[in-house]
C-alpha positions as CSV (number, residue, x, y, z in Angstrom):
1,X,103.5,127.5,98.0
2,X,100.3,127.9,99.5
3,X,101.1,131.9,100.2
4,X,99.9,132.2,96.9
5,X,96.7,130.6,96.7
6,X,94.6,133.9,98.0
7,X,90.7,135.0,98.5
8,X,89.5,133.3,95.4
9,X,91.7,129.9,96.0
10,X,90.0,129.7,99.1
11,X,86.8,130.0,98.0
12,X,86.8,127.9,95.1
13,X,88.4,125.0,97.0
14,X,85.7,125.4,99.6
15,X,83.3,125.1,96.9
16,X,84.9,122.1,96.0
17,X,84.6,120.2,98.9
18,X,81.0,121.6,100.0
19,X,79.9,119.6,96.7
20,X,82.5,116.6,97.4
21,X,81.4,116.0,101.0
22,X,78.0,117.6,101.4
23,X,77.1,119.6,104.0
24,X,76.8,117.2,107.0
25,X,80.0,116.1,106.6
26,X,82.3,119.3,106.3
27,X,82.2,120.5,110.0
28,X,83.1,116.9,111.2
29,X,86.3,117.1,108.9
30,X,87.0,120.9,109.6
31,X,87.0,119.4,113.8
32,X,89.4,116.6,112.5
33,X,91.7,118.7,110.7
34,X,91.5,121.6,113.9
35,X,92.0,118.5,116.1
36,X,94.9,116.9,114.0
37,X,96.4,120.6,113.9
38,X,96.4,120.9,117.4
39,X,98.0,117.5,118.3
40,X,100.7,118.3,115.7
41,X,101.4,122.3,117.1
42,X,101.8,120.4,120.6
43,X,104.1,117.5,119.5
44,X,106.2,120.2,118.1
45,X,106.3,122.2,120.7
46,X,106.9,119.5,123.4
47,X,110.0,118.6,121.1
48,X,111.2,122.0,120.8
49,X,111.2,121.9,124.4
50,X,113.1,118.4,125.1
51,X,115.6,119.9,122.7
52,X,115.9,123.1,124.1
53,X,116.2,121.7,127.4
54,X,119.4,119.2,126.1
55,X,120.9,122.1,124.8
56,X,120.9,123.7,128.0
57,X,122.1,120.8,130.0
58,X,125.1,120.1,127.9
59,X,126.2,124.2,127.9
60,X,129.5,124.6,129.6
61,X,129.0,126.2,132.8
62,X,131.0,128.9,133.2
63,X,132.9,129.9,136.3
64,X,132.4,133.4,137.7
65,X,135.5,134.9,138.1
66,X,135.2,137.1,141.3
């Protein structure tokens, strides 16, 4: 969905919220969005992780055959 927004999408909806929020205020929410962003790529990746790690745990071991 938003694949399709391109150059000009970006622009104009950076335009938009330049003139919403002024020009004080735009760095403080592009931190909070970076920061949100960040929490949210570790939280998935810690439960990748847990889940990953349960998958492993409950593989049948096999037995070498020597």
């Amino acid at each position: 969905m938003l694949t399709n927004i391109g150059i000009p999408g970006l622009v104009l909806i950076l335009v938009i919220a330049l003139i919403i929020f002024g020009p004080k205020k735009l760095p403080e929410l592009g931190k909070a969005v970076g920061q949100t962003l960040k929490e949210f790529k570790s939280s998935t990746r810690e439960i990748t992780n847990d889940v990953m790690e349960e998958f492993e745990d409950d593989k049948p071991k096999s037995k070498s055959k020597k």
